[in-house]
N, C-alpha and C positions, 0 to 999 in steps of 0.2 A: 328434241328441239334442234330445226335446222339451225343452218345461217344462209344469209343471201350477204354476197359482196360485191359491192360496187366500186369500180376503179380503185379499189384495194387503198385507196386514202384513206380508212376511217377503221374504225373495230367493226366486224359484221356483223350484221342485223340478224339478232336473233330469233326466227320466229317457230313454230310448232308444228310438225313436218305437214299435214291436213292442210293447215294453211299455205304454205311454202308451195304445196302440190300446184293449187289453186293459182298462188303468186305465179306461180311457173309459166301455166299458161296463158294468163291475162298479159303480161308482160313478156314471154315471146312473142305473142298473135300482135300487139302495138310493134313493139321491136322488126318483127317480120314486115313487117307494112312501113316503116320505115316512119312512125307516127313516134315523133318525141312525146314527151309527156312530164310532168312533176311526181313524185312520190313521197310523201313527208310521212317519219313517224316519230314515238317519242322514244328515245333511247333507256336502253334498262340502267346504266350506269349514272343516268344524268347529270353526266360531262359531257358536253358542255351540259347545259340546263336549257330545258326546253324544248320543241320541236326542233327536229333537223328536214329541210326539207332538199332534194336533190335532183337533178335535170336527167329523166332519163333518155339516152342517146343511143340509136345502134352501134354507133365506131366507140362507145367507153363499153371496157372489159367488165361481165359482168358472170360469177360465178355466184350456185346455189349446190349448197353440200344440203343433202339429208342425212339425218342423224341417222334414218333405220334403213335398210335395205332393201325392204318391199315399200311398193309405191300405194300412199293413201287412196282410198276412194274417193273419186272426183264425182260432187255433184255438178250435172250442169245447169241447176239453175243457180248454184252459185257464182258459176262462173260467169254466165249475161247478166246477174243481177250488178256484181263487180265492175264487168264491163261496161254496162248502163252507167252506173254511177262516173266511172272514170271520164267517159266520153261527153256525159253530162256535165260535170268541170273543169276536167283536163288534169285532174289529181288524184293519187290512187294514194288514199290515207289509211296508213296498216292498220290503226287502233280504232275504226274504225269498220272496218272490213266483219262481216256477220258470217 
């Protein structure tokens, strides 16, 4: 189980390094292009309660630790499928994410 953190205000978002992979690149390739975007998911602790959703921005710090050492295999149609949907709302919703 990774984490992704984001401007280090909050506990990191835990997610399963497969996916984290994925996260990786959907969300540099936006970041690189210089394309804000939303990202909402539901926190494992829920503290607060509820969805958290957050603005993501190139200038806020944003680190992804992987748990394991070798890198997941990256399918790419996961990744346009991701992409498709992000671009389609403008929201990349983690518990959602196939």
């Amino acid at each position: 189980m990774g984490k992704l953190e984001y401007n280090s205000s909050r506990p990191a978002i835990e997610v399963d390094d497969g996916t984290l992979a994925h996260l990786k690149i959907v969300i540099g390739t936006k970041l690189r292009r210089h394309e804000s975007f939303m990202m909402t998911w539901l926190p494992e602790d829920k503290e607060p309660a509820g969805r958290l959703t957050v603005w993501m921005h190139p200038a806020i710090p944003l680190v992804i630790a992987f748990d394991d050492s070798r890198m997941p295999a990256i399918d790419p149609k996961r990744i346009e499928t991701m992409m498709e949907n992000l671009n389609a709302r403008g929201e990349l919703v983690l518990d959602q994410l196939g």
